[in-house]
N, CA, C and O atoms as a GROMACS GRO file, in nm:
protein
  536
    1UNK      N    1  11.516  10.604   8.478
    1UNK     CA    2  11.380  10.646   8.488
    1UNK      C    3  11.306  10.567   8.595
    1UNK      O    4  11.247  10.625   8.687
    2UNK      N    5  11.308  10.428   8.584
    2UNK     CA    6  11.249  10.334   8.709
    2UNK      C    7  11.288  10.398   8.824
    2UNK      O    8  11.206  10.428   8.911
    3UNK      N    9  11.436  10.428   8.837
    3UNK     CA   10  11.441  10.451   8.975
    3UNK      C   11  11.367  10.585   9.022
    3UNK      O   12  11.292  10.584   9.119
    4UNK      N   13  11.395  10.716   8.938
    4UNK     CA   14  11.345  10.845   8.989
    4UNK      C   15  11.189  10.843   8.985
    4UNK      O   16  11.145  10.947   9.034
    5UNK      N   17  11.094  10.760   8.943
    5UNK     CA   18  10.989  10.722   8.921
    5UNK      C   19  10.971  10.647   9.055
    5UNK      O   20  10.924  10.708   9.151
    6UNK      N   21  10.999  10.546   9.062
    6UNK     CA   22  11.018  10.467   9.242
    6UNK      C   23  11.026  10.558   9.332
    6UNK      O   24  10.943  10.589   9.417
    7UNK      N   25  11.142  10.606   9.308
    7UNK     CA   26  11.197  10.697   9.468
    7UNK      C   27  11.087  10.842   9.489
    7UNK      O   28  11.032  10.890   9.588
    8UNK      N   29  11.088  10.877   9.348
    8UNK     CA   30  10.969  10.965   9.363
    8UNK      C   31  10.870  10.923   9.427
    8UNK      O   32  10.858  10.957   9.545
    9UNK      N   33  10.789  10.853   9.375
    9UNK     CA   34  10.643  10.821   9.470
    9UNK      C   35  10.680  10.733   9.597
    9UNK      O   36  10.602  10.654   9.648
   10UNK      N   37  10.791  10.754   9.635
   10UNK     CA   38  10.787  10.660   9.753
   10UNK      C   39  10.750  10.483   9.747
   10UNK      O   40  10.701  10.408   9.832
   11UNK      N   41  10.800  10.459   9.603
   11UNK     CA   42  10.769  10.303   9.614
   11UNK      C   43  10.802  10.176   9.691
   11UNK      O   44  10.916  10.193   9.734
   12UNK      N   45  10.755  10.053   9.731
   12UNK     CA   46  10.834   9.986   9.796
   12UNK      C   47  10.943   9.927   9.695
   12UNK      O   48  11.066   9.922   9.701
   13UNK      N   49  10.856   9.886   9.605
   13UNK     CA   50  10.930   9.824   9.496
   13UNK      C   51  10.888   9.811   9.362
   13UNK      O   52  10.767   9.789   9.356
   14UNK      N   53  10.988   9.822   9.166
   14UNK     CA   54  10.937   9.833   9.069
   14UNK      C   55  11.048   9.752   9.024
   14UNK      O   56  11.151   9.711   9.077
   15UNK      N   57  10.983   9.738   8.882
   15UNK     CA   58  11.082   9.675   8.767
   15UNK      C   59  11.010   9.742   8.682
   15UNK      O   60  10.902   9.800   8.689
   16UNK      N   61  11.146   9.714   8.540
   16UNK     CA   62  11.070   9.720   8.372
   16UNK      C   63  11.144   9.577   8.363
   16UNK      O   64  11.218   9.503   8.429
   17UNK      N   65  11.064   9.587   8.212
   17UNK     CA   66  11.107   9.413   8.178
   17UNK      C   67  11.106   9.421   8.012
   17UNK      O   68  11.006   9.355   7.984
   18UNK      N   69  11.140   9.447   7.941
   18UNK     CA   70  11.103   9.407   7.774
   18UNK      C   71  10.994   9.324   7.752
   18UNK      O   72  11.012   9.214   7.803
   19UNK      N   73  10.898   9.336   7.699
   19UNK     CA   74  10.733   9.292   7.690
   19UNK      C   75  10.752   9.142   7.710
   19UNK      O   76  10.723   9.073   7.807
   20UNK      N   77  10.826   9.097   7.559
   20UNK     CA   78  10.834   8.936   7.556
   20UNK      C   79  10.889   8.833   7.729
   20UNK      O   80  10.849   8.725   7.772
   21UNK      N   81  10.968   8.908   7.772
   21UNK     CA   82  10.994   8.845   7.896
   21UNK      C   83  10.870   8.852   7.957
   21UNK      O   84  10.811   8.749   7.990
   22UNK      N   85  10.815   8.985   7.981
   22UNK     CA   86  10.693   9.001   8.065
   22UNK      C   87  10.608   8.931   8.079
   22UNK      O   88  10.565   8.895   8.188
   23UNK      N   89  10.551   8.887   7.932
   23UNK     CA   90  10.452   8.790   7.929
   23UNK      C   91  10.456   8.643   7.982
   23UNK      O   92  10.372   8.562   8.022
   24UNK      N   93  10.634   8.646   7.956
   24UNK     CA   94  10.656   8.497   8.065
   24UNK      C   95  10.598   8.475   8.178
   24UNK      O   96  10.527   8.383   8.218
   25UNK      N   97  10.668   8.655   8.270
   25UNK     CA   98  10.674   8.632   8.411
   25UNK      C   99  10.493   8.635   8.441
   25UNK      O  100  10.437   8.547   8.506
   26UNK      N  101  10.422   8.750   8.381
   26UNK     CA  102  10.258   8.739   8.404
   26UNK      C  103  10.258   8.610   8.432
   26UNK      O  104  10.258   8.582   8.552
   27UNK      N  105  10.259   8.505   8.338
   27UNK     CA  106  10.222   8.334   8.337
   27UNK      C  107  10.266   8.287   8.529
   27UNK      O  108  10.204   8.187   8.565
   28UNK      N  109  10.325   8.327   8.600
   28UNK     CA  110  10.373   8.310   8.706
   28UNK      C  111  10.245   8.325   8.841
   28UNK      O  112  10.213   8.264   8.943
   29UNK      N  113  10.206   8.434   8.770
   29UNK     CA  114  10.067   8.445   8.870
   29UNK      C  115   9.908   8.465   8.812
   29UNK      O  116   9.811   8.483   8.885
   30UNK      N  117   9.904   8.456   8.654
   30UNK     CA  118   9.807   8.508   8.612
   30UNK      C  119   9.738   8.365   8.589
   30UNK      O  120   9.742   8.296   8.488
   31UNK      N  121   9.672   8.339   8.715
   31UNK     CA  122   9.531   8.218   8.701
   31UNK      C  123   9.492   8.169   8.558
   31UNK      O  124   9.489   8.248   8.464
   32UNK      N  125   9.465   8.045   8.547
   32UNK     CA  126   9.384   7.963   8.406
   32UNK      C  127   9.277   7.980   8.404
   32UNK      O  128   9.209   8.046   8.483
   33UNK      N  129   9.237   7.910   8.292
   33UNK     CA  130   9.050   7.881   8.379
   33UNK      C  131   9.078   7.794   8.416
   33UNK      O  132   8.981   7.754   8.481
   34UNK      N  133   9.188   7.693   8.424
   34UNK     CA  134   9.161   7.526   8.510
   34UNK      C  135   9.176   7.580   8.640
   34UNK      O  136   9.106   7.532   8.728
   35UNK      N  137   9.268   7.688   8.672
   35UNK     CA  138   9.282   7.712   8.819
   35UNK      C  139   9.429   7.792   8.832
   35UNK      O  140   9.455   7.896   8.771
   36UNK      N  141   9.529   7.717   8.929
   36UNK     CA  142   9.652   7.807   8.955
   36UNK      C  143   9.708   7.851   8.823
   36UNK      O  144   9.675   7.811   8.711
   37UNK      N  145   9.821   7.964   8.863
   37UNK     CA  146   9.907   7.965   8.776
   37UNK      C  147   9.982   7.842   8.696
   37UNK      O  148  10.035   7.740   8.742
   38UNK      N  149   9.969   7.887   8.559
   38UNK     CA  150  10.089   7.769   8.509
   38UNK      C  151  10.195   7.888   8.471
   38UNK      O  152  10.146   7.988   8.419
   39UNK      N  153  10.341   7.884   8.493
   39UNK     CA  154  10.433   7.909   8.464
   39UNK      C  155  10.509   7.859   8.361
   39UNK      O  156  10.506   7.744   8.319
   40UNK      N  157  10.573   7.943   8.325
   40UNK     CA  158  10.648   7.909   8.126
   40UNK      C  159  10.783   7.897   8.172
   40UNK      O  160  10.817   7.976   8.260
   41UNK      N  161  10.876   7.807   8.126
   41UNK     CA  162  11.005   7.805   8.092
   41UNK      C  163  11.073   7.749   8.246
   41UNK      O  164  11.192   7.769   8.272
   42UNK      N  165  10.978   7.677   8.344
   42UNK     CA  166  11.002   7.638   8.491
   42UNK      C  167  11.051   7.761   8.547
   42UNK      O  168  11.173   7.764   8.556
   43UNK      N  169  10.998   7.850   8.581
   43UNK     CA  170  10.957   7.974   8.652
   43UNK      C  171  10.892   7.911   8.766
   43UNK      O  172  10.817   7.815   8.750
   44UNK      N  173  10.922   7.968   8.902
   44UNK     CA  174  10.804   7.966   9.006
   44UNK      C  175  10.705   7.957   8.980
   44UNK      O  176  10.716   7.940   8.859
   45UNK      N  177  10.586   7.953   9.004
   45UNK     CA  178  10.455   8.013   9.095
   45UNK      C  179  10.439   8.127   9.182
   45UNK      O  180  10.468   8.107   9.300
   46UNK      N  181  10.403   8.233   9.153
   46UNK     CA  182  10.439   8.366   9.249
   46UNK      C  183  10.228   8.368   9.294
   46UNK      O  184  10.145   8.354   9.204
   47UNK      N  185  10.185   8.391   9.454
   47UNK     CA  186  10.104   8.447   9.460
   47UNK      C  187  10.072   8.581   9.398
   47UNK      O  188  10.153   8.656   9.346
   48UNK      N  189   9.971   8.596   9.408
   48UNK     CA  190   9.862   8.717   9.408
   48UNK      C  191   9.890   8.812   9.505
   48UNK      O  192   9.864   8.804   9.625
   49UNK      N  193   9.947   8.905   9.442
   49UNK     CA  194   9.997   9.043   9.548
   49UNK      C  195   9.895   9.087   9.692
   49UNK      O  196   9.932   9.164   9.781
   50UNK      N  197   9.773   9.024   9.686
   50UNK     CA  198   9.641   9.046   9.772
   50UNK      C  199   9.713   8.944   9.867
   50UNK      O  200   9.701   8.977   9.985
   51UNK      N  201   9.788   8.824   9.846
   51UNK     CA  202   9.839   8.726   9.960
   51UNK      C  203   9.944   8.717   9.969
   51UNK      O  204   9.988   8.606  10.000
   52UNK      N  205  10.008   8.793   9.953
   52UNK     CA  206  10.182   8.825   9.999
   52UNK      C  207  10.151   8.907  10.149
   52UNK      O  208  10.094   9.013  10.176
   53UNK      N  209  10.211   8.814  10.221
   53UNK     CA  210  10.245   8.934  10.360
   53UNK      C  211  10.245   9.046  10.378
   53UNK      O  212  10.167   9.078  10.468
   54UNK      N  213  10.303   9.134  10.328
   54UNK     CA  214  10.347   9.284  10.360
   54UNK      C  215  10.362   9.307  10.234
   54UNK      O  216  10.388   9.214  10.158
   55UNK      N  217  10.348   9.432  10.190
   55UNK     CA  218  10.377   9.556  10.044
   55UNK      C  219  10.485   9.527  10.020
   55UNK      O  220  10.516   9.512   9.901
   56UNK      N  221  10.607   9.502  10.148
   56UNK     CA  222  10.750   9.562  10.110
   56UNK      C  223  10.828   9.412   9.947
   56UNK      O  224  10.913   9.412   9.859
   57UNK      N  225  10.753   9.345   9.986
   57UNK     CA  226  10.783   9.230   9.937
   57UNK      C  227  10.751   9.253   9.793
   57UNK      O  228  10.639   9.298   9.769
   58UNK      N  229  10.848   9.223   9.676
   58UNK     CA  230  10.852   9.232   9.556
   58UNK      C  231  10.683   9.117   9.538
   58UNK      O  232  10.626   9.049   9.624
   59UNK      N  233  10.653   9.138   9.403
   59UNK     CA  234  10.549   9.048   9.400
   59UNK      C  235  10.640   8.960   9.297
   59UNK      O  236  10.624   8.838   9.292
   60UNK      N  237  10.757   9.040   9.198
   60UNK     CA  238  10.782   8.934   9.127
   60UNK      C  239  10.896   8.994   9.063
   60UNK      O  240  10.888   9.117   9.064
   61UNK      N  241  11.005   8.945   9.004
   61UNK     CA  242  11.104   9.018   8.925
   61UNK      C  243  11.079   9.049   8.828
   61UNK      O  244  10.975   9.023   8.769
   62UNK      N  245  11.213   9.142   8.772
   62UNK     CA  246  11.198   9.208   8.603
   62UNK      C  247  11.326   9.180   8.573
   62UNK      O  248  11.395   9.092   8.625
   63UNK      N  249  11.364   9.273   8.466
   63UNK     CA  250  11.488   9.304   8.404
   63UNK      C  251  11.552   9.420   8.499
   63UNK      O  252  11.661   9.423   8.557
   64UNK      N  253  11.489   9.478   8.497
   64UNK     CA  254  11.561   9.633   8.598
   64UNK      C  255  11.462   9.654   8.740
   64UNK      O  256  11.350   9.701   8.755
   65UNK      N  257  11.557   9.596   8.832
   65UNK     CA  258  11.445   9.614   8.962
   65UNK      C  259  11.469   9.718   9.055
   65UNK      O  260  11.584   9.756   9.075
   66UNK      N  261  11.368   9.770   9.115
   66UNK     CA  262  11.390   9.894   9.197
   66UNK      C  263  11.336   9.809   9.346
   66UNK      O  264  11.248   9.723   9.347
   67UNK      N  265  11.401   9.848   9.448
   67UNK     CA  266  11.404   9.753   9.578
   67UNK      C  267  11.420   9.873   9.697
   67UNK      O  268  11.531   9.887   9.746
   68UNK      N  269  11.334   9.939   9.733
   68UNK     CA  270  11.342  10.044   9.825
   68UNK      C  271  11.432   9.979   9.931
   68UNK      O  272  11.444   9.857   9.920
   69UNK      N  273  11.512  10.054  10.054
   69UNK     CA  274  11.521  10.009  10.173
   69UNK      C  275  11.449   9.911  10.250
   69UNK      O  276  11.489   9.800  10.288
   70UNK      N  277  11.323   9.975  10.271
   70UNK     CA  278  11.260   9.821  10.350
   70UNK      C  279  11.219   9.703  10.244
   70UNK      O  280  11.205   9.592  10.295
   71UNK      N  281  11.198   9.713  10.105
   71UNK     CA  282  11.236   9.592  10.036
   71UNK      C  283  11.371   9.534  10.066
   71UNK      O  284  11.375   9.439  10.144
   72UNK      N  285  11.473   9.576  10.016
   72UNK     CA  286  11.597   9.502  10.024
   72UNK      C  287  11.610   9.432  10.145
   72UNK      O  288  11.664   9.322  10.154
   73UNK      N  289  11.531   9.537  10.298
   73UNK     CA  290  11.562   9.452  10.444
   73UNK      C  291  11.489   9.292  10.438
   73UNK      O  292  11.540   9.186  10.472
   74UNK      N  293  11.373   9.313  10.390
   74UNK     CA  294  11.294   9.198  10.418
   74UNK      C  295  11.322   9.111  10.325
   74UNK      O  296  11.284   8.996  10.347
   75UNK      N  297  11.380   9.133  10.224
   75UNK     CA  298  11.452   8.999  10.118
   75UNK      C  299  11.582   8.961  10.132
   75UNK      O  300  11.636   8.867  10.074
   76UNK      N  301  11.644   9.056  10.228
   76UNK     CA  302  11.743   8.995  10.220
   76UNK      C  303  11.909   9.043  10.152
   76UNK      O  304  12.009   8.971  10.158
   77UNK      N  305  11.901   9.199  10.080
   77UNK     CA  306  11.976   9.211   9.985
   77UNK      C  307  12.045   9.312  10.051
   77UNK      O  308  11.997   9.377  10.144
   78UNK      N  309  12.144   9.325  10.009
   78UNK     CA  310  12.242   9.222   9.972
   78UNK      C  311  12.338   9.189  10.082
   78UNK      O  312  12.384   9.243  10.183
   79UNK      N  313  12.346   9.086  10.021
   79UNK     CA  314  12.478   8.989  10.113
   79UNK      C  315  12.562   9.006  10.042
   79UNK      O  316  12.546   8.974   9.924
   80UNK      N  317  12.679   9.062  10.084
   80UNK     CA  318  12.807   9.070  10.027
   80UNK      C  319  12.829   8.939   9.911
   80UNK      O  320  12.820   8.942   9.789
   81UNK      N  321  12.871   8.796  10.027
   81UNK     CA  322  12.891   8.614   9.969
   81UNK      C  323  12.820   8.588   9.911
   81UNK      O  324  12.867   8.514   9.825
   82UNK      N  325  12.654   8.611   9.888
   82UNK     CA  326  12.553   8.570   9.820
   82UNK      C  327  12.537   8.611   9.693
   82UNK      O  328  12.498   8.539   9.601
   83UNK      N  329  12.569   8.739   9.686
   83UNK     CA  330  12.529   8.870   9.631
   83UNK      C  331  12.616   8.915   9.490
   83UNK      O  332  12.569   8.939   9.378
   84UNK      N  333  12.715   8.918   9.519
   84UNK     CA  334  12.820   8.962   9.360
   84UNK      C  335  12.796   8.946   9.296
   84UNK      O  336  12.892   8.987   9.231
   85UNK      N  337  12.702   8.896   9.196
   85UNK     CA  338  12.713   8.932   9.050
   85UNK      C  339  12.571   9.010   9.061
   85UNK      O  340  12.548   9.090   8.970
   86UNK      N  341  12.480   8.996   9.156
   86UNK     CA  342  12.406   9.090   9.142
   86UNK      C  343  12.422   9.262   9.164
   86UNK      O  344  12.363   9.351   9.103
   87UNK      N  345  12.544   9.276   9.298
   87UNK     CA  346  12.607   9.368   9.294
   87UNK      C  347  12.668   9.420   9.214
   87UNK      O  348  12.663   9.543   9.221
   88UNK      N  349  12.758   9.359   9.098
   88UNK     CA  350  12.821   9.411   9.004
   88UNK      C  351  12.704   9.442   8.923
   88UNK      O  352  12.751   9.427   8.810
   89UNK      N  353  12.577   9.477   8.907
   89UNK     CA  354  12.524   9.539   8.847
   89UNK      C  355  12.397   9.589   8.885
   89UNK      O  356  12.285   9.586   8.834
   90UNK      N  357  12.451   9.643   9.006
   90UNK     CA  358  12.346   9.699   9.135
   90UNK      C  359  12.374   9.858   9.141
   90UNK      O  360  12.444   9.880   9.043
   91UNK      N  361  12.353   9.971   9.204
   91UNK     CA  362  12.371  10.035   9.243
   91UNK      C  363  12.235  10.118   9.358
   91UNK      O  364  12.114  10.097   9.356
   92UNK      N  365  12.297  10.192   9.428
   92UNK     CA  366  12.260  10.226   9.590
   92UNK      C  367  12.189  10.340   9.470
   92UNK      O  368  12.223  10.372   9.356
   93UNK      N  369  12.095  10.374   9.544
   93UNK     CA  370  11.929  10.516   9.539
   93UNK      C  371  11.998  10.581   9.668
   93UNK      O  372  12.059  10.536   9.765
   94UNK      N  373  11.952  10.738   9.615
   94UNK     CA  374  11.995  10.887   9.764
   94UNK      C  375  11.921  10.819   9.859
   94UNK      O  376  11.955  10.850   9.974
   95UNK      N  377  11.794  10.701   9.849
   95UNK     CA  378  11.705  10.677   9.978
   95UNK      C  379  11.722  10.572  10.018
   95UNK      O  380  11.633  10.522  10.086
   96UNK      N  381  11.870  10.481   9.986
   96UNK     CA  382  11.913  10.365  10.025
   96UNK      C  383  11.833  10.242  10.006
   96UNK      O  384  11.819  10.147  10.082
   97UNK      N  385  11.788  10.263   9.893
   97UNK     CA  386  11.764  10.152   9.819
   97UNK      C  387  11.842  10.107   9.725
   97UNK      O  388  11.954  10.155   9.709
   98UNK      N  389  11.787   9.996   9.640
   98UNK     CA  390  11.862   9.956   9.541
   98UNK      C  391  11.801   9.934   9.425
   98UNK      O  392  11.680   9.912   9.417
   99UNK      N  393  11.894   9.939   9.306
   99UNK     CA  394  11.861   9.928   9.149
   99UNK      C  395  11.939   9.818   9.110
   99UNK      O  396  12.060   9.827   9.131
  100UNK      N  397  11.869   9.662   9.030
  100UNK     CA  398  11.934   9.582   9.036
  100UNK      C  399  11.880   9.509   8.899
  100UNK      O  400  11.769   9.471   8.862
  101UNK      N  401  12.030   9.506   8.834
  101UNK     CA  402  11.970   9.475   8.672
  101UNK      C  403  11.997   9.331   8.646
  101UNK      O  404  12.114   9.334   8.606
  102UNK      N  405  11.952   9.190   8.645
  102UNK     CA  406  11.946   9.104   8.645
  102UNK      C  407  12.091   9.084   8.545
  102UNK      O  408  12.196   9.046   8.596
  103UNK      N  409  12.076   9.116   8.388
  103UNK     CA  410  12.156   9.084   8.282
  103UNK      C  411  12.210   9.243   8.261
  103UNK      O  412  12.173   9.351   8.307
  104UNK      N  413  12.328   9.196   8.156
  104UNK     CA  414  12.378   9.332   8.090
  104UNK      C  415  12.279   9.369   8.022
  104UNK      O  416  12.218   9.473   8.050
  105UNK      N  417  12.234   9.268   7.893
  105UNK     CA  418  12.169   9.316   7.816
  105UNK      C  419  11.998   9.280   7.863
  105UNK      O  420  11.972   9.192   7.945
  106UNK      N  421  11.878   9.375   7.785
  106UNK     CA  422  11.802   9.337   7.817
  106UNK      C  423  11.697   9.168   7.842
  106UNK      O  424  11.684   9.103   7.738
  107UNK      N  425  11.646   9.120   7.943
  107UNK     CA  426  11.630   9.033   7.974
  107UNK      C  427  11.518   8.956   7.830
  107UNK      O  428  11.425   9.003   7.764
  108UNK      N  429  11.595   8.810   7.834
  108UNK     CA  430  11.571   8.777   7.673
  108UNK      C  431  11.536   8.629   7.720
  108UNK      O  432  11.629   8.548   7.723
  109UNK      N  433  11.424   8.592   7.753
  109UNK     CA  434  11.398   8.388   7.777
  109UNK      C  435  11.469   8.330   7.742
  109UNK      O  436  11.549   8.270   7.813
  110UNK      N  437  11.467   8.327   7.620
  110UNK     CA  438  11.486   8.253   7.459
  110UNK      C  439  11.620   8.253   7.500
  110UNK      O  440  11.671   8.160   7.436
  111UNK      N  441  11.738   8.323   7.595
  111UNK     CA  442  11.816   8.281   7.554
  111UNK      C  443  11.916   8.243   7.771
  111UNK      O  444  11.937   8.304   7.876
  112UNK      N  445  11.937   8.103   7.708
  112UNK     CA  446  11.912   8.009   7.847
  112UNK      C  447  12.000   8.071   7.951
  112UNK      O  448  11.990   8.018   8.061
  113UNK      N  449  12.125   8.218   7.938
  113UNK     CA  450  12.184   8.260   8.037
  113UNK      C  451  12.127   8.377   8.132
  113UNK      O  452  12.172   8.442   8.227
  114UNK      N  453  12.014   8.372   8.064
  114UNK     CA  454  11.934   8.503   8.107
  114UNK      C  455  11.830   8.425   8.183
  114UNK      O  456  11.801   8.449   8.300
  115UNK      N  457  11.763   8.312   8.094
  115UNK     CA  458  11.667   8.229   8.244
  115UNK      C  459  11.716   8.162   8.332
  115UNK      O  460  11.632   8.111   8.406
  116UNK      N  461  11.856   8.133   8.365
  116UNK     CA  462  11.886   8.070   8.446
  116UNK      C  463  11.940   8.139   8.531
  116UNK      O  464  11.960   8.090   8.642
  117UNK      N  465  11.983   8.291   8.499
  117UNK     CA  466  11.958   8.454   8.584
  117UNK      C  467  11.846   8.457   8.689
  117UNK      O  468  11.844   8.443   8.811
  118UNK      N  469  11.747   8.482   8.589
  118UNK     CA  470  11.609   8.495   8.633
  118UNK      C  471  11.576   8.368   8.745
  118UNK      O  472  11.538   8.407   8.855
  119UNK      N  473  11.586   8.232   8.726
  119UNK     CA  474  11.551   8.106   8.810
  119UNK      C  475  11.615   8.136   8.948
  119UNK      O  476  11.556   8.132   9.055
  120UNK      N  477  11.803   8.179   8.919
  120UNK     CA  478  11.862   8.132   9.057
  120UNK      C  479  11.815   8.253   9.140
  120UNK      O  480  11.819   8.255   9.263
  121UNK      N  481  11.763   8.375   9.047
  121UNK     CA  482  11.767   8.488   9.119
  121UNK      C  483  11.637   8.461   9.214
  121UNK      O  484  11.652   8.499   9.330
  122UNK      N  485  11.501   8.397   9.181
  122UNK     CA  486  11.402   8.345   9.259
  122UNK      C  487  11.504   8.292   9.340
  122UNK      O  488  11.561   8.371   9.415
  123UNK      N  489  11.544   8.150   9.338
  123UNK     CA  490  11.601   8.104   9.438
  123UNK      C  491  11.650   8.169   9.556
  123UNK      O  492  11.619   8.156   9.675
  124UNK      N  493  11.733   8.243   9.498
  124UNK     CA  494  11.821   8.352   9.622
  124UNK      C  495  11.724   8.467   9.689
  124UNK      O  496  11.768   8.540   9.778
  125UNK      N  497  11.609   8.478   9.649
  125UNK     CA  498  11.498   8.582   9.734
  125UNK      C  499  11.375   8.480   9.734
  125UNK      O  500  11.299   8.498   9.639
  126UNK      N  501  11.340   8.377   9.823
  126UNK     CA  502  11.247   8.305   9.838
  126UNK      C  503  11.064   8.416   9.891
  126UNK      O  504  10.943   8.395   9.887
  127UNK      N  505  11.135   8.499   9.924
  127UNK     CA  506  11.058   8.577  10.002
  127UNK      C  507  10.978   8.664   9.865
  127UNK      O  508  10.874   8.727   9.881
  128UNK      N  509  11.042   8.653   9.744
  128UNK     CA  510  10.993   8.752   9.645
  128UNK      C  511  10.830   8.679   9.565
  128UNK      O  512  10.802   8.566   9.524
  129UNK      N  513  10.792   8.739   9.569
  129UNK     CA  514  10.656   8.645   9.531
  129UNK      C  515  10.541   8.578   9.634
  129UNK      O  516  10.444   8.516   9.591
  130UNK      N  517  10.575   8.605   9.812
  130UNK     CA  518  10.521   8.527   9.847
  130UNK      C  519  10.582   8.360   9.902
  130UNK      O  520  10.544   8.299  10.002
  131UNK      N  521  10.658   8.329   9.827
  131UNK     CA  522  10.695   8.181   9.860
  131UNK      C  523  10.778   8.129   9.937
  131UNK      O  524  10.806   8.010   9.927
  132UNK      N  525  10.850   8.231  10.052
  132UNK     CA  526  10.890   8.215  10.141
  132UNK      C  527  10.789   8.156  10.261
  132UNK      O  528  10.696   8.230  10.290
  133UNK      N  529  10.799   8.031  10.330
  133UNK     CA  530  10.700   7.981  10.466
  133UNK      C  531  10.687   8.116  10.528
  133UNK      O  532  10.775   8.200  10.515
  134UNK      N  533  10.576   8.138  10.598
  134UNK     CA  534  10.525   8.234  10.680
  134UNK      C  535  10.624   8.252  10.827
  134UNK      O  536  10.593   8.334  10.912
   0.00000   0.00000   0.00000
């Protein structure tokens, strides 16, 4: 559904996420009243989609991500060497994008092989969120 929903409207880029994760990742960019984001479970810091460079750029991951063509160019995806286990549970869109499911099962905090999914997968797209240097 994400994807024919994406590719339909011409998206750059989507995810779903199972709520409880969600509310993690919100914490990533959703301001305090003291000020920046605080992030849960050592998660990034992701800007405010208003200060990310360009559209094409994810603002932030999910569980099931949709990564149009010019997303995947400007992040980076995929690299063959880099890339395999995200590939093994990737597949190519008719508009040469990509669908890329972090875990088998749906994405779960609480349980530490799925955040440490989620962590390296920031790592490996610095550009997602903004936090790539200009």
């Amino acid at each position: 559904m994400l994807e024919r929903v994406a590719e339909g409207t011409r998206a750059f880029w989507g995810r779903a996420t199972p709520h409880d994760a969600a509310v993690d990742i919100a914490y990533q960019t959703a301001p305090t009243l003291e000020g920046p984001p605080s992030p849960r479970r050592g998660l990034p810091a992701l800007k405010l989609f208003e200060h990310i460079r360009a559209p094409e750029i994810p603002c932030y991951l999910g569980w099931l991500n949709y990564w149009s063509a010019a997303a995947s160019q400007v992040i980076g995806f995929p690299d063959p060497t880099r890339d395999a286990e995200l590939l093994s549970r990737a597949r190519r869109t008719a508009s040469g994008g990509w669908v890329v499911q972090l875990t088998d099962a749906p994405l779960d905090l609480d349980d530490p092989t799925h955040l440490d999914t989620l962590k390296r997968t920031y790592e490996r797209f610095p550009e997602i969120g903004g936090r790539a240097a200009p």
